[in-house]
TORKOL-4160 file (C-alpha; in steps of 0.2 Angstrom, whole numbers, padded with zeros to 4 digits, m for minus):
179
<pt num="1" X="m0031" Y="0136" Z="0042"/>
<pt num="2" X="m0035" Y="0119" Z="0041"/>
<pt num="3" X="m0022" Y="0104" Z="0036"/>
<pt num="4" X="m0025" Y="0091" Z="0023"/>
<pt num="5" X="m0030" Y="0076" Z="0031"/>
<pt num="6" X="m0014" Y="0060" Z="0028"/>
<pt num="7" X="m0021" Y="0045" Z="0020"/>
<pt num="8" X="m0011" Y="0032" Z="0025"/>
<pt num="9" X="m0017" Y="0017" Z="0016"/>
<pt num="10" X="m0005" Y="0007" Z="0007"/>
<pt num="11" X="m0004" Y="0010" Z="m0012"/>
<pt num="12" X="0007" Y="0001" Z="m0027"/>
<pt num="13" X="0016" Y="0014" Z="m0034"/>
<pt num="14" X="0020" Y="0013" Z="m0053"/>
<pt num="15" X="0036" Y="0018" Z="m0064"/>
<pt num="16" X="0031" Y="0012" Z="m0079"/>
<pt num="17" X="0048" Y="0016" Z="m0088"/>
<pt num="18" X="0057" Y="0006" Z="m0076"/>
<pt num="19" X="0046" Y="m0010" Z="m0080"/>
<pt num="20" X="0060" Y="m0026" Z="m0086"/>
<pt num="21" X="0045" Y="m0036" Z="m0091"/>
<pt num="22" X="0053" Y="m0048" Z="m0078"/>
<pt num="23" X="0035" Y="m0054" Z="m0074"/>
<pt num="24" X="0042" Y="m0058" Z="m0054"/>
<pt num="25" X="0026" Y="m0049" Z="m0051"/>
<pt num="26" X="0014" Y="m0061" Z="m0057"/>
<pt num="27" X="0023" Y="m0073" Z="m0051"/>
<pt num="28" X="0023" Y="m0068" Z="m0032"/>
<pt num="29" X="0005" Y="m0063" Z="m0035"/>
<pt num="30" X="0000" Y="m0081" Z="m0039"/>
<pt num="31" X="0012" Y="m0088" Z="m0026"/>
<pt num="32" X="0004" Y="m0078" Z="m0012"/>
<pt num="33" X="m0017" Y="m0081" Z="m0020"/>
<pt num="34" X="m0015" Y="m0098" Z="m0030"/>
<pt num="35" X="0002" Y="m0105" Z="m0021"/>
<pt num="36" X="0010" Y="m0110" Z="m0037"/>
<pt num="37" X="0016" Y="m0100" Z="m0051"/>
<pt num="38" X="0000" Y="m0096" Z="m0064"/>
<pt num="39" X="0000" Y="m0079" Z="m0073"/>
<pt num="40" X="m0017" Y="m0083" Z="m0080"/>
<pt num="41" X="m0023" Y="m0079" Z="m0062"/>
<pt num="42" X="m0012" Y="m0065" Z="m0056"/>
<pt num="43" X="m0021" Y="m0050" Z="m0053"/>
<pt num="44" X="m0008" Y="m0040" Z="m0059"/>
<pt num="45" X="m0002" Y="m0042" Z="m0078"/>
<pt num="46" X="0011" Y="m0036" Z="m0088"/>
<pt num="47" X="0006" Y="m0031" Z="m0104"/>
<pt num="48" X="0019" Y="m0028" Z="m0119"/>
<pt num="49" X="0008" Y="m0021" Z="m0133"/>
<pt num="50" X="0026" Y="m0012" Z="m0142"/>
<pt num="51" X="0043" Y="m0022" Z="m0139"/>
<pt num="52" X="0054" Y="m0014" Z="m0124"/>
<pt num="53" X="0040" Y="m0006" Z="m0120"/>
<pt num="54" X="0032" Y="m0017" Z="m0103"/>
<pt num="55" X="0018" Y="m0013" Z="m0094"/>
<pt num="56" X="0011" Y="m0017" Z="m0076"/>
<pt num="57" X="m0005" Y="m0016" Z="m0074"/>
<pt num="58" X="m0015" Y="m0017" Z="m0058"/>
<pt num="59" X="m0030" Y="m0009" Z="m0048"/>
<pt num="60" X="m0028" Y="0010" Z="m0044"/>
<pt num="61" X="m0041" Y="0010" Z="m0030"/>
<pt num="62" X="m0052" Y="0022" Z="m0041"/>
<pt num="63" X="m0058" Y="0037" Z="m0029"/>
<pt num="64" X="m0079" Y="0031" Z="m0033"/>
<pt num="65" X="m0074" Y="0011" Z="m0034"/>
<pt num="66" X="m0087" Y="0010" Z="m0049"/>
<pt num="67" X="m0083" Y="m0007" Z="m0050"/>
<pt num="68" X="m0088" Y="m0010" Z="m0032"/>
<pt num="69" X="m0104" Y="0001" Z="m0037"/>
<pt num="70" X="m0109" Y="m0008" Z="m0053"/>
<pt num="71" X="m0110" Y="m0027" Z="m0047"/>
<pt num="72" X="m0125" Y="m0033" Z="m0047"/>
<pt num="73" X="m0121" Y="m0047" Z="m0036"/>
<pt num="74" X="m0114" Y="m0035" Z="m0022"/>
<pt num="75" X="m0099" Y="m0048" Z="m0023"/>
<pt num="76" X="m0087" Y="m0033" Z="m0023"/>
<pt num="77" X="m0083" Y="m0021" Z="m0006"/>
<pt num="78" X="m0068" Y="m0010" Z="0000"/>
<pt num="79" X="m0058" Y="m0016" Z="0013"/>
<pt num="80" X="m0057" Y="m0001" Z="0027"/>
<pt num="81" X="m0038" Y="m0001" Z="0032"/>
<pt num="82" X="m0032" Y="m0003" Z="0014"/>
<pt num="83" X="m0045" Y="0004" Z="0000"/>
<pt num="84" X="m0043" Y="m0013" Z="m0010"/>
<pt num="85" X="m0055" Y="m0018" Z="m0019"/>
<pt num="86" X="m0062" Y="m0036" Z="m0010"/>
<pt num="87" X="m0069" Y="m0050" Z="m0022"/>
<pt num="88" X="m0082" Y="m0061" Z="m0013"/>
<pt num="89" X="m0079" Y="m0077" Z="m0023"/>
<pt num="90" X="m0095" Y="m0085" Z="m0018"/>
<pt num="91" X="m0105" Y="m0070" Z="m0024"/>
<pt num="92" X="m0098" Y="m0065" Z="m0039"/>
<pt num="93" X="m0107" Y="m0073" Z="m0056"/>
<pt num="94" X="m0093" Y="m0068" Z="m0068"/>
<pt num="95" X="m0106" Y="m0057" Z="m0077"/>
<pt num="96" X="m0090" Y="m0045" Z="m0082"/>
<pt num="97" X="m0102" Y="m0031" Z="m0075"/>
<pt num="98" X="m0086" Y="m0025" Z="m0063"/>
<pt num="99" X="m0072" Y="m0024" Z="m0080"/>
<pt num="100" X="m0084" Y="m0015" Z="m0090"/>
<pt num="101" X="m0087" Y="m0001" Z="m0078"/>
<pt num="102" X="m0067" Y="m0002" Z="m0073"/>
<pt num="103" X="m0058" Y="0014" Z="m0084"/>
<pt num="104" X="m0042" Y="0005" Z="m0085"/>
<pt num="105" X="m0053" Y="m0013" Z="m0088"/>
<pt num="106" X="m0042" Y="m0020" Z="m0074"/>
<pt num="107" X="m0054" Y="m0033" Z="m0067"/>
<pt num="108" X="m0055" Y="m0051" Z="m0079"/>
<pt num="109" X="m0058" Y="m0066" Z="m0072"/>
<pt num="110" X="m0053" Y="m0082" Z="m0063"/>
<pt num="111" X="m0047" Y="m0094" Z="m0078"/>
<pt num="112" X="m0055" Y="m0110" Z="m0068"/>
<pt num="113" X="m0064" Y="m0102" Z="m0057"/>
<pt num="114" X="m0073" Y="m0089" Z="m0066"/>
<pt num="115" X="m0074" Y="m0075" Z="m0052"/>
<pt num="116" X="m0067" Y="m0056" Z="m0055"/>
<pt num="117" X="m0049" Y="m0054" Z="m0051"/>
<pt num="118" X="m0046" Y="m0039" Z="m0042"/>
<pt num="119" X="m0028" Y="m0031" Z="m0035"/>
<pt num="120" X="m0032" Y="m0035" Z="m0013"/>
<pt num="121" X="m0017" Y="m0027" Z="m0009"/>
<pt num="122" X="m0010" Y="m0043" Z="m0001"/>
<pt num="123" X="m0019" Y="m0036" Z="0014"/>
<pt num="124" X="m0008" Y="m0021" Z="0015"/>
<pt num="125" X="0008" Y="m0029" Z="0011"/>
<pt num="126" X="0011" Y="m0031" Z="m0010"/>
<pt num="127" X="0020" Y="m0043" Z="m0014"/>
<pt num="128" X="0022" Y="m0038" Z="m0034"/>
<pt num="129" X="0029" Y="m0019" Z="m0028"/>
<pt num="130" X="0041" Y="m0031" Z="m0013"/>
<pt num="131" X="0048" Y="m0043" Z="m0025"/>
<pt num="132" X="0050" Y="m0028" Z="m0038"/>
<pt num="133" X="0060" Y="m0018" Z="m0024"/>
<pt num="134" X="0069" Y="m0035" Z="m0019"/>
<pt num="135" X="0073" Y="m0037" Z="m0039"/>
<pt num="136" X="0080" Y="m0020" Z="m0038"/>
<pt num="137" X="0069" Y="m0012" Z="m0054"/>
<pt num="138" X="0061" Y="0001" Z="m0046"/>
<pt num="139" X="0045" Y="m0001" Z="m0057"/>
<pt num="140" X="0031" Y="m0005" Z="m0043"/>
<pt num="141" X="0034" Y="m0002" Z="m0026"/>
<pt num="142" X="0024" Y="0000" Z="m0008"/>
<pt num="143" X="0018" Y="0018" Z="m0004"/>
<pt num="144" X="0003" Y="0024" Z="0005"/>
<pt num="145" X="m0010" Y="0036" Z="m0004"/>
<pt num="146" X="m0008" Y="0053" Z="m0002"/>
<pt num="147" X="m0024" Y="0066" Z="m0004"/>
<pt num="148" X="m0011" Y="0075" Z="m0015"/>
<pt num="149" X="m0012" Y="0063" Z="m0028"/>
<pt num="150" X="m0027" Y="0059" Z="m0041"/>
<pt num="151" X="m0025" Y="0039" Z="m0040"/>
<pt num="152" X="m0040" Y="0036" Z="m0055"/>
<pt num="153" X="m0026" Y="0045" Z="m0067"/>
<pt num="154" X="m0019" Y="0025" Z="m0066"/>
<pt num="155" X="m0033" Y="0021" Z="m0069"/>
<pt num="156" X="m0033" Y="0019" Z="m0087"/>
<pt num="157" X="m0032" Y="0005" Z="m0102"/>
<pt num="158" X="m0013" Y="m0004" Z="m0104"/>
<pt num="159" X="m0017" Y="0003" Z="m0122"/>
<pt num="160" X="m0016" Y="0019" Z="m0117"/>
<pt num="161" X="m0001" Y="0018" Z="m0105"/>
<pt num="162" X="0007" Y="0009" Z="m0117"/>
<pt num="163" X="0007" Y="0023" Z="m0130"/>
<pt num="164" X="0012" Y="0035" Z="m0117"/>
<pt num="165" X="0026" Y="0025" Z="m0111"/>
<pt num="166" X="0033" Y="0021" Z="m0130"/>
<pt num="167" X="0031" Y="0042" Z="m0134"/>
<pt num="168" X="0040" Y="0046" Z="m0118"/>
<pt num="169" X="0054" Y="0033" Z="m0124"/>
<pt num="170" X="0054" Y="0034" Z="m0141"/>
<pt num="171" X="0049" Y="0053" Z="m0146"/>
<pt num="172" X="0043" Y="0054" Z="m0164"/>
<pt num="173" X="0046" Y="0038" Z="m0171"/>
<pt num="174" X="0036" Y="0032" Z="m0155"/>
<pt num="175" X="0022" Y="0043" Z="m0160"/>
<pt num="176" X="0023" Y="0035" Z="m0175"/>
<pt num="177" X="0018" Y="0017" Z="m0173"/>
<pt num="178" X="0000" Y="0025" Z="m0166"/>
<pt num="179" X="m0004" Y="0033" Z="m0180"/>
């Protein structure tokens, strides 16, 4: 009998009920890329489209990548050690191509620049889930993907995680405001 093979690349894991709406994510985020504090740019974004009910939202690492697949420029690739998704600057042509074919619409783009902004993983090391763990909120936080685990679940629209999240908080009357 064979074993499962252990992926070990890192992952951001996500408890989305756990989520202040502190946005201490997007702010490491944009210290780490930009080195100042710009939300705008941050490839993670909180999204609060019910009050109390926040929502981080990032790249899932997609089993197929059919962002990677669907740029026309070949600006996107998959680094090796960490599955991220990998932005070449120079070749993207902000054509959108890349958030039309992404489920959860993750990718948007560079407000001055204009390229597709796209979760890297911080090279291994995230430092939304780091300053999230450092915060002590629990809702992101480093793992490493698992082949027990069907990551493009994550990958869907704020939208949808929001209804989710705001019927698993509020029941009925949470039903209620989608309806």
């Amino acid at each position: 009998m064979s074993r499962p093979i252990r992926v070990t690349k890192p992952w951001v894991v996500r408890d989305y009920i756990r989520c202040s709406g502190c946005r201490l994510c997007e702010v490491a985020c944009t210290m780490k890329h930009e080195g100042r504090i710009w939300p705008e740019a941050s490839r993670i974004r909180v999204f609060m489209l019910v009050p109390g009910a926040e929502v981080p939202h990032l790249c899932a690492q997609c089993s197929e990548y059919p962002c990677v697949s669907s740029c026309p420029a070949d600006a996107l690739s998959v680094n090796d050690d960490t599955g991220a998704v990998i932005v070449d600057e120079e070749k993207c042509t902000s054509c959108g191509a890349c958030i039309k074919a992404c489920p959860g619409q993750v990718p948007h783009l560079h407000p001055e620049k204009r390229h597709a902004l796209i979760c890297d993983l911080c090279g291994g090391d995230p430092e939304c889930a780091k300053i999230c763990e450092r915060a002590g909120y629990g809702a992101l936080f480093r793992g490493t993907r698992t082949t027990s685990i069907n990551y493009d679940l994550y990958a869907i629209k704020p939208e949808v995680i929001t209804k989710n999240l705001v019927i698993n908080l509020y029941g009925e009357k949470g039903e209620e405001l989608f309806e």
